[in-house]
Each structure stands twice: as structure tokens, then as C-alpha cells.
C-alpha positions as CSV (number, residue, x, y, z in Angstrom):
1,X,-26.0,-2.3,1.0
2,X,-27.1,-5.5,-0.9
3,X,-24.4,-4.1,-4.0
4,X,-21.9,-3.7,-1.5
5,X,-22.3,-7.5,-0.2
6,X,-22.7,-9.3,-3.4
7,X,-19.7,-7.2,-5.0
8,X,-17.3,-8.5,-1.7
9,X,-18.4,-11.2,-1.8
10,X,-17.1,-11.8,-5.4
11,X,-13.9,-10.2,-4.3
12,X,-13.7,-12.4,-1.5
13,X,-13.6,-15.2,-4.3
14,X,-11.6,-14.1,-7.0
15,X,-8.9,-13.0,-4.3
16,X,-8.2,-16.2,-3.1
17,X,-8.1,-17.5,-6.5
18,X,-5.7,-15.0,-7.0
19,X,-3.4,-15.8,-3.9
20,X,-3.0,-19.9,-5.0
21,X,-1.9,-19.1,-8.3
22,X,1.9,-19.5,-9.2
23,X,3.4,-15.8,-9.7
24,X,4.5,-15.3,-12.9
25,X,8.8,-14.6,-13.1
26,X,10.0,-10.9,-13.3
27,X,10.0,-9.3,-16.7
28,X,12.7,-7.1,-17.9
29,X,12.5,-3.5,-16.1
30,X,9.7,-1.4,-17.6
31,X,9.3,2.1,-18.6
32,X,5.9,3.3,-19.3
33,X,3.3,5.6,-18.1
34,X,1.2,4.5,-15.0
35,X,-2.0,6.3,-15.6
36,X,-3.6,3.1,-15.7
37,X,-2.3,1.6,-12.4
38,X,-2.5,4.4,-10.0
39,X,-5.6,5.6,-8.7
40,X,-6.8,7.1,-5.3
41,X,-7.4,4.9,-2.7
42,X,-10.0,7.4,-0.8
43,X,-12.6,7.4,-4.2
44,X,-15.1,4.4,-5.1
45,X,-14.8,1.0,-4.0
46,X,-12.0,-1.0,-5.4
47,X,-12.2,-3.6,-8.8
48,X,-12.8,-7.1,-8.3
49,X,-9.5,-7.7,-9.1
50,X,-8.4,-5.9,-5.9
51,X,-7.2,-8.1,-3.2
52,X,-7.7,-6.7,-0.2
53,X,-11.5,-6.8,0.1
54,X,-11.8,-9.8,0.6
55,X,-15.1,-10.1,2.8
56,X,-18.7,-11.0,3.7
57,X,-21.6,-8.2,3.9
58,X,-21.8,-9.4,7.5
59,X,-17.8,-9.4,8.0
60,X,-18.0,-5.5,7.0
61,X,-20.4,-4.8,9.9
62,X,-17.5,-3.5,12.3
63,X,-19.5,-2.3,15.1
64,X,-19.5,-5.8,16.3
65,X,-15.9,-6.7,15.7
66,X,-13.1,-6.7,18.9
67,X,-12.5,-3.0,20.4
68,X,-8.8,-4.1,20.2
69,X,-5.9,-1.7,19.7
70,X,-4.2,-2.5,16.5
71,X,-0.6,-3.1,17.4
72,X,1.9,-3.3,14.4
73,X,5.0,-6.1,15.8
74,X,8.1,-5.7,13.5
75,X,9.1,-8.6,12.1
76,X,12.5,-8.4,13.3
77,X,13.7,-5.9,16.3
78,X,16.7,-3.7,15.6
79,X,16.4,-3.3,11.8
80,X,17.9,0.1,10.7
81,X,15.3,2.6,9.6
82,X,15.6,2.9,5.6
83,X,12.2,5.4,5.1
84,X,12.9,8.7,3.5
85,X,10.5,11.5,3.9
86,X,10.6,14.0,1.1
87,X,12.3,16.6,3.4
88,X,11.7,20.7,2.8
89,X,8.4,21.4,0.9
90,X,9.9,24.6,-0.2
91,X,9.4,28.7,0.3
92,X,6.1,29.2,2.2
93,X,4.9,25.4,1.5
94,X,4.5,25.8,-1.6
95,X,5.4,22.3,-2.8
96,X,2.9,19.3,-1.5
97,X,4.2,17.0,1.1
98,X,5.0,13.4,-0.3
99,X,5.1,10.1,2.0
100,X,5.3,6.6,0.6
101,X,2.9,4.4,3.2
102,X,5.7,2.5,4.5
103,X,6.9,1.2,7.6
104,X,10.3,3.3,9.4
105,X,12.3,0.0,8.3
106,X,11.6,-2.9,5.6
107,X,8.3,-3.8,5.5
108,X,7.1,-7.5,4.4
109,X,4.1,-8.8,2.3
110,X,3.1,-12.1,1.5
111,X,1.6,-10.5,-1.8
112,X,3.7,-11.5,-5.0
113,X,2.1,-8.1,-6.5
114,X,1.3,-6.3,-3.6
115,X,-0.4,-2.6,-4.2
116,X,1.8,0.5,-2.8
117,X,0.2,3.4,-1.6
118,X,1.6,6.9,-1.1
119,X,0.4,10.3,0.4
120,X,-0.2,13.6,-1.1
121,X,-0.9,16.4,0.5
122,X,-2.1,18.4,-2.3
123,X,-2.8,17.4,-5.6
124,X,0.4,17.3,-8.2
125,X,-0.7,17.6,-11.8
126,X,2.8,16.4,-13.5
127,X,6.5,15.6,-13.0
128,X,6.0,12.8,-11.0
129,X,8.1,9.3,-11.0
130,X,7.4,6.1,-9.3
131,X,10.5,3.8,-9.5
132,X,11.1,0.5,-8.0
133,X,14.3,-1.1,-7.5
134,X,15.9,-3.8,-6.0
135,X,17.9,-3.1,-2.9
136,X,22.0,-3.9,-2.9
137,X,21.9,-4.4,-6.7
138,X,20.7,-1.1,-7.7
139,X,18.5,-2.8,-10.4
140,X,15.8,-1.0,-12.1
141,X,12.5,-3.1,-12.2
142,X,10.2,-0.1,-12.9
143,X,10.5,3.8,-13.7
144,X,7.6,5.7,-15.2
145,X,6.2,9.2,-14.9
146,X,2.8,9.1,-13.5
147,X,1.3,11.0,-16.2
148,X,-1.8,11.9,-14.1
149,X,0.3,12.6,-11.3
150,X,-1.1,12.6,-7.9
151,X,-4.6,13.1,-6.1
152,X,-4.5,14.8,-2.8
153,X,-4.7,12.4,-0.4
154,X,-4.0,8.2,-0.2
155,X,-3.1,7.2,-3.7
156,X,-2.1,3.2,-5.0
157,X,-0.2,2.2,-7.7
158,X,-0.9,-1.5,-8.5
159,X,2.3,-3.3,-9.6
160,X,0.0,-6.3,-11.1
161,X,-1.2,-3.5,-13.6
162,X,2.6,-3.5,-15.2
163,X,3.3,-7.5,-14.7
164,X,5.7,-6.6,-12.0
165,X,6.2,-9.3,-9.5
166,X,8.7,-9.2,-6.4
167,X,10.8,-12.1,-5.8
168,X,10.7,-14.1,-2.6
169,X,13.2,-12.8,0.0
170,X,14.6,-9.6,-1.8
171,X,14.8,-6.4,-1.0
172,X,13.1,-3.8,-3.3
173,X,13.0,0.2,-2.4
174,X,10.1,2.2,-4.3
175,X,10.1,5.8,-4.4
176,X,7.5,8.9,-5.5
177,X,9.6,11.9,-6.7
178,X,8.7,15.5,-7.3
179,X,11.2,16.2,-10.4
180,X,11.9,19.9,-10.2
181,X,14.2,20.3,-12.3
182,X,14.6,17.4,-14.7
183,X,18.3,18.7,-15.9
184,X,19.0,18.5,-11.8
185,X,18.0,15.6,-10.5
186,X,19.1,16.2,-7.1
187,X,16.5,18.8,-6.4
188,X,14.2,16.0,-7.0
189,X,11.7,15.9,-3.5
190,X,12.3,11.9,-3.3
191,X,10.4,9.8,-0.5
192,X,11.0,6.2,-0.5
193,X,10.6,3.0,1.6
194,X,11.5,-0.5,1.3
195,X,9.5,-3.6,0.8
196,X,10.3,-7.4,1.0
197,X,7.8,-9.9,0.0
198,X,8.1,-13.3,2.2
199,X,6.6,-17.0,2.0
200,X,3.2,-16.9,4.4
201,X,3.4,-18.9,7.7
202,X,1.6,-22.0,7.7
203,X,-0.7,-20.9,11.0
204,X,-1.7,-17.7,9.2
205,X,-4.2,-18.7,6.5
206,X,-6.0,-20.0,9.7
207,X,-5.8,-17.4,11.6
208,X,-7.2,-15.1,8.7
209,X,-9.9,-17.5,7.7
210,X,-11.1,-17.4,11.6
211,X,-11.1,-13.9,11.2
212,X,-13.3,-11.0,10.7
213,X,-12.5,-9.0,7.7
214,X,-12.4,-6.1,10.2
215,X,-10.3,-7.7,12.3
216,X,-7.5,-9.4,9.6
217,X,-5.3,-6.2,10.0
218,X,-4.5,-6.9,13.3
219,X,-3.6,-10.2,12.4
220,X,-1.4,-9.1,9.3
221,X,0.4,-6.1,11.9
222,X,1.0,-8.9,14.9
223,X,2.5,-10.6,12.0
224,X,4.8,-8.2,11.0
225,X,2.9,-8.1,7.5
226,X,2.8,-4.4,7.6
227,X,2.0,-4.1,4.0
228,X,-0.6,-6.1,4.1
229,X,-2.5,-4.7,7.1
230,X,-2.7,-1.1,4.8
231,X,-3.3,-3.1,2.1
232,X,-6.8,-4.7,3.3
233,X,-7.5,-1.4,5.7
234,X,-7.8,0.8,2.4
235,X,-9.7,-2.0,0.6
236,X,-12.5,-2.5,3.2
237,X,-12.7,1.8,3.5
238,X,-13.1,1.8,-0.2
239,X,-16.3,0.4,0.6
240,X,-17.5,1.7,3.4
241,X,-15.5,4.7,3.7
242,X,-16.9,6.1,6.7
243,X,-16.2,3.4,9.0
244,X,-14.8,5.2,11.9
245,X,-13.6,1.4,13.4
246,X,-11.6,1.4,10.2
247,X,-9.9,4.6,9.9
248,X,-8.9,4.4,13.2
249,X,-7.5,1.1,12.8
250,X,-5.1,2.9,9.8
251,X,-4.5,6.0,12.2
252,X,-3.1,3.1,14.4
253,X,-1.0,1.5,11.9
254,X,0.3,4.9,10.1
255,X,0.8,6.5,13.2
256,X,2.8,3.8,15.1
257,X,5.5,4.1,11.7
258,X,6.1,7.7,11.6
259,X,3.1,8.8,9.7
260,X,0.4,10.5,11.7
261,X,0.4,13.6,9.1
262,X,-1.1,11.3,6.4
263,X,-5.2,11.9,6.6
264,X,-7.3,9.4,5.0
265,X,-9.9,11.6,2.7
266,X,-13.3,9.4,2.1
């Protein structure tokens, strides 16, 4: 318990370091293996790099944080749903089903290089591609083969791994495919979402820093920061992954968007 303190508290630090520096500007698209950068989000407590747990020991006691629903608002009503779901898994479910973690329509962050997180439900040991593109303009920023493929369960890719950086009010659409046939990429199982990344509100950094870590999702969801919200639940249960506050605080948020079929795995 004292590890687990002293090493939040350190991330608690060097992640708002991280969130007043300048972003650095886009680099060319990138093509290059993302063993590195993806990892599963159920396994070991995240690197001190990782900004979502950002928290005291006593911030990660949740049992006496607010019973409080966690209600996801978003940001604008009446946007068009743009989530794909892989669609058929195959003869006699033989193919794993693939979900991006992403809300039903465009999704915002305030993170300049925020991490994604997508759902296996078995392991896949190769032929999978992560690509990221900006929306309307069809321009590749990133397309790799994960070369380790995927864990069953939650998994992250970190874009800050590749020097990736989203722009301020643009559109990007990620995707995880299941290449079946590389010489026919439309058997590809594809599941994508979309992702915007947006200047913070004023009122928010004091409405997180009056916050317990427990209770900053809630804040991030009312805020339409949907992102964010799975961002810092999967953080905090990298920590203390038995948290039943927690995971039902991520039931909340996944279930509200479509995705009550993805299981968090401690």
C-alpha cells in the first residue's frame, strides 16, 4: 500500500507537468511496429509516464468517495453515430470480437496524446493493424501492424509512444483490424471510432483539482470528455484493480455507449 501511494503520487506530478507543456506539431505519418506502445490495460499498474493516475494514496481509497451514478453527457446532442463494430465473428465464433473503446458518436479529449483502448475478446497473436486517420481528408497519420497483436481483454495503444499528436478541433478516426486475407482487404474485421481532441474549459482544472481521483470521471463524462473518463478509470484500476467502485464506474461509462460486452479482466 505504501508503493502504491508513493508511485501515484509521482504520477500525480509528472502528469501535470505533462498537461502544461506545449504539444509538439504532427510528424509525417508513421509506419512502424507498435509492440512498444500497446500493452494491456487489465496487467500491472501503469508507468509514471501514464497520465491518468494522477492521485493521492488517500484519493484511491474509494469506499469513501460519492455513491453517484456516473452519467456520460454528450458534448453535443444529435451528432450522427460514426462507431463501427467489427460485425460477424465468423463460422461458429471462431474469430475474437474486436471493439475500439469509443463513444456511439465523436468522442473529445483534452489530451494532445491521449491513450486509445480497444477490446478483445480472445487473444489475437498476429495480423493486426491499428491505423489512425484524419476524418474528411482521408490522411494517414499512423498505420502499423501490432506485431504482438492483442491480449484478451482491455488493451491501450499510447500515441505519445510514436510522437503522434492530434491537432486542436480535428476530426481523427482510429481503427483495429483483423486482416484475413491481406490480398483482400475487404474481409478485413474493421472496428473503428472517432476522436477529437478540444481546448479544456477554464472551470474544469477546478473542478478536477476539487476532486477525488475516484470521482474525476464523472467530472470528465458530465463534461462530455468521454475519452478522458476511460482514460483515468483504467489508470486508477491499474492500481487497484479490484476496486469494485471503479469497475463499476467503467461498466457505467461503456455500457451507456454501446459497449456492455466489453469485461474489464484484472
Amino acid at each position: 500500500m505504501v508503493f502504491a501511494g508513493l508511485l501515484a503520487a509521482r504520477l500525480l506530478c509528472m502528469a501535470d507537468a505533462q498537461e502544461t507543456r506545449t504539444p509538439a506539431p504532427n510528424k509525417k505519418p508513421t509506419r512502424q511496429a507498435l509492440s512498444p506502445g500497446i500493452k494491456n490495460a487489465s496487467v500491472g499498474a501503469p508507468r509514471a509516464k501514464n497520465p491518468p493516475a494522477r492521485a493521492t494514496h488517500q484519493a484511491l481509497n474509494s469506499t469513501n468517495s460519492s455513491p453517484t451514478a456516473l452519467v456520460y453527457r454528450p458534448p453535443r446532442l444529435g451528432m450522427p453515430a460514426v462507431r463501427v463494430g467489427a460485425g460477424s465473428r465468423g463460422t461458429a465464433d471462431l474469430l475474437p470480437a474486436l471493439d475500439v473503446l469509443a463513444p456511439l458518436a465523436t468522442g473529445w479529449t483534452t489530451k494532445a496524446q491521449p491513450n486509445l483502448y480497444c477490446y478483445a475478446s480472445k487473444a489475437v497473436a498476429t495480423n493486426v493493424e491499428f491505423t489512425l486517420i484524419i476524418s474528411g481528408q482521408s490522411t494517414l497519420v499512423l498505420q502499423t501492424n501490432l506485431v504482438n497483436g492483442l491480449r484478451a481483454g482491455i488493451n491501450s495503444i499510447e500515441l505519445a509512444q510514436y510522437g503522434i499528436t492530434l491537432r486542436p478541433e480535428t476530426e481523427y478516426k482510429w481503427s483495429i483490424s483483423l486482416v484475413l486475407d491481406p490480398e483482400s482487404p475487404s474481409r478485413d474485421e474493421v472496428t473503428s471510432g472517432m476522436i477529437q481532441r478540444i481546448l479544456p474549459p477554464a472551470e474544469l482544472a477546478d473542478k478536477l483539482a476539487q476532486a477525488k481521483a475516484f470521482d474525476r470521471p464523472l467530472i470528465y463524462a458530465q463534461e462530455g470528455l468521454w475519452y478522458d473518463a476511460a482514460d483515468w478509470l483504467l489508470g486508477l484500476l491499474a492500481i487497484t484493480p479490484m476496486d469494485e467502485g471503479l469497475r463499476r464506474r467503467l461498466d457505467e461509462l461503456l455500457s451507456a455507449e454501446g459497449l456492455s460486452n466489453v469485461k474489464y479482466r484484472p
